[in-house]
N, C-alpha and C positions, 0 to 999 in steps of 0.2 A: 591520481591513480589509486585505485584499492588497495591496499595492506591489509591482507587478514590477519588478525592477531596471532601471535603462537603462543600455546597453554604455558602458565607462568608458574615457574618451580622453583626450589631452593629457597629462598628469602623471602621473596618475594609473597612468594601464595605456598601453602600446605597442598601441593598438587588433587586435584580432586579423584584421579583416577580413570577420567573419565574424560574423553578428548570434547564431546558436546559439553559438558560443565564448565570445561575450560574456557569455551572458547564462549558459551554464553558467560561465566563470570571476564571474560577480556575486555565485551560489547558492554556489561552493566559497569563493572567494578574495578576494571583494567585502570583509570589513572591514580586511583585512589592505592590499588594494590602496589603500582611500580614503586609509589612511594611509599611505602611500608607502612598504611594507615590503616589498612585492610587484610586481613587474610578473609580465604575461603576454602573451604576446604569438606569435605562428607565424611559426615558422623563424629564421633570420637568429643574432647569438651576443646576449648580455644587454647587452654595453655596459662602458663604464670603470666600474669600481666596484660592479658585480655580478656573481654569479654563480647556474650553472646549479643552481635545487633539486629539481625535478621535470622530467621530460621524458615524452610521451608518441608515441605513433603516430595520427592522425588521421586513423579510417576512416568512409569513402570517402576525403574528403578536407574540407578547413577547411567548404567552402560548405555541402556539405551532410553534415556531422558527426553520425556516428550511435555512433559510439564510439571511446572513448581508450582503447588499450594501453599496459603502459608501455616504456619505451627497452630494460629487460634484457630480453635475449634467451630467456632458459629461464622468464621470468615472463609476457613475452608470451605464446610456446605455448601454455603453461598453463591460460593466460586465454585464450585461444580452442578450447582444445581440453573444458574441464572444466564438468560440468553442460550435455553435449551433448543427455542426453536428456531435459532441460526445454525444447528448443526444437523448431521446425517445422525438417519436415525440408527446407526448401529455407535455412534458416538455418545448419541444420547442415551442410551440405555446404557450405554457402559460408565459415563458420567453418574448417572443415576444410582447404580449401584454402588460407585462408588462413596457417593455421598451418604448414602445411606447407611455406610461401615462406617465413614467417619462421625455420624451423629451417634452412631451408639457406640462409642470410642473401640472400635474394630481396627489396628493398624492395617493399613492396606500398602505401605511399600519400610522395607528393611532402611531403606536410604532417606536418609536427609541434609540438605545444604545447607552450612551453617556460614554464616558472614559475621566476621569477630573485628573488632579493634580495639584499642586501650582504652581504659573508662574515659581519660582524660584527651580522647583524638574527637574527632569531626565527628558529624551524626554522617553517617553511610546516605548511600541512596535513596533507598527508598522512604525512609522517614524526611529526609531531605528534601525530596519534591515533595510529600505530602505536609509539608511547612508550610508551602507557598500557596497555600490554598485554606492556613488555616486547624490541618489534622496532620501536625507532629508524630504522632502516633499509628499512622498511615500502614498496613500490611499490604500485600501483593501477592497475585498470582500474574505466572507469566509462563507464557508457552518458549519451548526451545527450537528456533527454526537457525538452518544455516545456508539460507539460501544465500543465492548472488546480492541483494538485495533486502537481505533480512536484516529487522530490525525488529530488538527487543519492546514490546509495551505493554508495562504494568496495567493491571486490572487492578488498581487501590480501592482497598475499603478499609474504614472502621474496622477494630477489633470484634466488633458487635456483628458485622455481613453486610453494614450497610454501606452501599459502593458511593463512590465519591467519583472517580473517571478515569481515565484512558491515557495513561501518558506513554506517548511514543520517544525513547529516545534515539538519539546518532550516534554514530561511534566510527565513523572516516566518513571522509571526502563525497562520498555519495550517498551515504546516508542523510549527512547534516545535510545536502540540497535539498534532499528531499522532504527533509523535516522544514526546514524554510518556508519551503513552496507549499505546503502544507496547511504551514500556521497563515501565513500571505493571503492564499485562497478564503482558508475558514474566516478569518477577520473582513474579507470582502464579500462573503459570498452571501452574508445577512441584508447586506443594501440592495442587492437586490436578484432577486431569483425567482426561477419558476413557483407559484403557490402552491402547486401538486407535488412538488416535493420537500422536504422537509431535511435539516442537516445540524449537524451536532452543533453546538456554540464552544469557543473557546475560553474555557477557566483558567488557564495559562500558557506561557512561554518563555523561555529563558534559557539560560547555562546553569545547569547545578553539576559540579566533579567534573567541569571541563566536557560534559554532556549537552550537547543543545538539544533538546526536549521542546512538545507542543502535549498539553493537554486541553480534553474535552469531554463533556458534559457526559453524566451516563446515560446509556442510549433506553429505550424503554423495557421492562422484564417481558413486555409482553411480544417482542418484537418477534417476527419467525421470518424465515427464509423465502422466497418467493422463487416460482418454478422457473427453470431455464428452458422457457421455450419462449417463442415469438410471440405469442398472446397473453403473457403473461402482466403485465404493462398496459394502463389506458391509453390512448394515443396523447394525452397532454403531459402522462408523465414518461411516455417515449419519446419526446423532442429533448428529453433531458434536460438539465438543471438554469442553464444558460438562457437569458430572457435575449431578444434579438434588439437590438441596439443602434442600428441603422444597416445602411446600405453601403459598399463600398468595393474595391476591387479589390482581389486578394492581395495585390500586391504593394495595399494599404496598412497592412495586417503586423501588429507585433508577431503574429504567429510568422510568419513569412521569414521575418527578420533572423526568427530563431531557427528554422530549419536551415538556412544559409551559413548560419555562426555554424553549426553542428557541424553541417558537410564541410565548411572549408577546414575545421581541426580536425576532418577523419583522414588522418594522414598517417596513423602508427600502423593498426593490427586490422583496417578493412581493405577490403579487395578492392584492387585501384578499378577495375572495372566496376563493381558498385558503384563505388563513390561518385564513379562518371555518370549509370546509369542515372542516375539519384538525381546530380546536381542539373541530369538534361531535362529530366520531367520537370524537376523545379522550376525551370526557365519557360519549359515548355504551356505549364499552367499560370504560371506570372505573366504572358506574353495576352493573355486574357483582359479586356479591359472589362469586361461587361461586371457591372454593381452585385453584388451578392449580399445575401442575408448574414448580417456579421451578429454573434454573440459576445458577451461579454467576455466570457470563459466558458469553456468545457472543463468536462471533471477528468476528462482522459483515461480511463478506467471503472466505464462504468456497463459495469457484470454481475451478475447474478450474486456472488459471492462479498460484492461491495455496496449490497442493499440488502435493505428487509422492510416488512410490513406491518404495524402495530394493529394492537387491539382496533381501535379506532379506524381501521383500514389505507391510512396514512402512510407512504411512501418513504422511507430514510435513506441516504445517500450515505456513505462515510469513506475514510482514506481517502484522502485528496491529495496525496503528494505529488500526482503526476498532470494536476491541472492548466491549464494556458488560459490566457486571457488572449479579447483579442483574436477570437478566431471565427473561420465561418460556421454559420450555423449547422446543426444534423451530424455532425461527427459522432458526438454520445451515442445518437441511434444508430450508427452506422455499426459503431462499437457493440451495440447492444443486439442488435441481430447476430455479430458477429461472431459471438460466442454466448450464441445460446440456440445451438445446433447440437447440443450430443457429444462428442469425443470433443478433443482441445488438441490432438495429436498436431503434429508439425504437419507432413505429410496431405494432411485436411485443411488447410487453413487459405490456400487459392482458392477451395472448391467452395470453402463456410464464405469467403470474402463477396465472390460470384452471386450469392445467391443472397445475401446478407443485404448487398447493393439491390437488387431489382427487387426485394421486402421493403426494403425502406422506400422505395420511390415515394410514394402516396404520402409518406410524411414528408419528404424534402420537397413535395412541389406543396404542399400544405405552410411551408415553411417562406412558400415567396419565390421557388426556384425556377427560372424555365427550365426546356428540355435542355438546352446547352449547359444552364450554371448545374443543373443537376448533376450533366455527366464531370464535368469539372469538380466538384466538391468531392465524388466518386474518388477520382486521380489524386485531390490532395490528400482525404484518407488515406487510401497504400502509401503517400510518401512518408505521410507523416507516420505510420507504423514504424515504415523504416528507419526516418532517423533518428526515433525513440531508442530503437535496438541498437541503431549505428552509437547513439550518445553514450549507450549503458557500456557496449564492448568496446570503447576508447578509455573509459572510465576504468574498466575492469583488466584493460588489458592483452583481454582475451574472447575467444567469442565462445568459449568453452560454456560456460554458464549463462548465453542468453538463449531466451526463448525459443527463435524462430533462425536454422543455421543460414549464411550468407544467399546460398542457393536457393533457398523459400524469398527474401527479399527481395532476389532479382526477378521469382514471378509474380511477386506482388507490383514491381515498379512496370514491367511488363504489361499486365492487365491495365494498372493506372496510365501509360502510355494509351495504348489502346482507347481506355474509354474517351481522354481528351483530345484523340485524334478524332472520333465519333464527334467532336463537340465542333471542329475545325469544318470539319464536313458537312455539319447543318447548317454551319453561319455561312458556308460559299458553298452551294451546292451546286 
């Protein structure tokens, strides 16, 4: 289950003021702070008997906290200027600007977070993972999200701007899986993969401050964002990252294995009618014997937003936390059509799914599929959306914070019913 931290006061931490500070220092700093090794706290100096370990720049400002720079000056720049063209361009020009207040020492926000401990306590976080790579010395910027699913990850560099990597940490239950599965993938995904696309390597993994963290490699300056539409993509690196690994029926499949575990613990906070809907397609596409194109792994998330494209015209993958091994081919591109249609609204996502599937045809029968396995991989898509979301709101508790609400997964599993009854129909006509 999720436990969201609550903001730590009295002893513990110099309250920051600020309910997003809090609760990003709970995800970074939270074990180090319960045991009094740590304060954190905005602005002001640390007090008799400690001192200053970390210090940031707090953009906007504390209230409404959208990112921390940190205090060096040629590291802040850096961090606002570097991996401009993964972002919108009203982000970039605001970035821009504001690095350019900070190179000619312009304060650009009243707030700063400051992370204090005794001279004689542990080195903090963020110097602490940049130990393990070598740079002690290690500063950070790091954005403030609070999603269902949010997890903090430093952007380190050198005091100087020059980046070292990306370390994502955990901080409960569904984060650490997802850090795991993460590090899992990146360490396997170098033996063997699509050659059209390209993926960070891993510089580390481990527990630093009771944090399970994965770092990796920094991604290239030149990298920019690549358009969300369907042509966006050569067709070798729309089959997605996954090399095809033999033939087998689904019901061969660790992936199979895992949709079954999920559905049989959806027993707290899903609709007992989903869960039924769910676990009947399941059967209903497992009852399938015919060989399909099996991949090693899919990335499970792979969208406009979790790729870019380098100088060199080179395709990058990244955030792997939601990857499977083990599964049938063309899911990625299912995924990839699938949201790269325009709105991401809830409302839209039967219509985007409809039309995502008959785009993708021409790669899934390019992939080795006949017309029946085709509509079959069709049907485990929607399942598997589902019991991605079914897994996250068992997790959470609540379905308050996932994606897609229970009534959108019933016509997703709907449709996926349909297309494999289409499949039943071709083989007995």
């Amino acid at each position: 289950m999720l436990n969201d931290p609550k903001p730590h006061t009295g002893n513990t931490m110099n309250a920051t003021g600020s309910t997003r500070l809090d609760f990003l220092a709970s995800q970074v700093w939270g074990p180090a702070i319960e045991r009094g090794e740590v304060r954190v706290s905005v602005g002001g100096e640390p007090g008799d008997g400690w001192e200053v370990r970390e210090e940031y720049t707090v953009i906007p400002n504390a209230r409404n906290a959208q990112l921390l720079i940190p205090s060096s000056r040629k590291a802040a720049v850096r961090s606002l200027h570097d991996y401009a063209g993964l972002r919108s361009p009203r982000t970039r020009l605001a970035r821009r600007a504001l690095g350019a207040a900070v190179a000619a020492g312009v304060p650009i926000s009243l707030d700063r977070l400051i992370v204090s401990a005794p001279p004689s306590g542990p080195v903090t976080m963020v110097p602490a993972v940049g130990q393990v790579v070598g740079q002690p010395d290690a500063v950070a910027a790091l954005g403030v999200r609070t999603g269902a699913n949010a997890k903090p990850t430093l952007e380190l560099r050198t005091s100087q701007g020059e980046s070292i990597g990306f370390a994502k940490l955990a901080w409960n239950t569904v984060t650490t899986h997802a850090i795991e599965n993460e590090a899992r993938a990146l360490s396997a995904v170098h033996r063997r993969t699509n050659p059209a696309i390209r993926v960070p390597h891993v510089l580390a993994e481990g527990v630093v401050h009771e944090r399970r963290y994965v770092m990796t490699e920094p991604l290239p300056r030149s990298i920019a964002d690549v358009p969300a539409s369907w042509d966006s993509l050569r067709h070798d690196e729309a089959i997605g990252p996954g090399a095809v690994c033999g033939w087998r029926p689904l019901s061969s499949t660790q992936q199979s294995s895992h949709h079954a575990q999920v559905l049989d613990a959806a027993t707290t906070v899903t609709p007992r009618a989903l869960a039924a809907e769910a676990r009947e397609l399941l059967g209903k596409v497992l009852s399938h014997a015919e060989a399909l194109p099996i991949a090693d792994y899919c990335h499970g998330d792979f969208v406009p937003w979790n790729v870019g494209r380098d100088a060199n015209g080179a395709l990058w993958l990244f955030d792997w936390e939601t990857a499977q091994q083990d599964v049938p081919a063309g899911l990625d591109t299912l995924h990839w059509f699938s949201n790269t249609q325009g709105s991401q609204a809830p409302e839209t996502a039967v219509q985007r799914l409809i039309a995502a599937s008959a785009r993708a045809e021409g790669i899934l029968r390019s992939l080795g599929y006949s017309r029946t396995g085709t509509n079959i991989v069709k049907a485990w898509y929607a399942l598997t959306l589902v019991t991605s979301e079914i897994r996250l709101a068992e997790a959470l508790q609540s379905w308050e914070r996932v994606k897609h609400p229970a009534s959108v997964l019933a016509q997703f599993l709907q449709w996926g019913m349909s297309s494999v009854n289409s499949s039943s129909e071709e083989e007995h006509p």
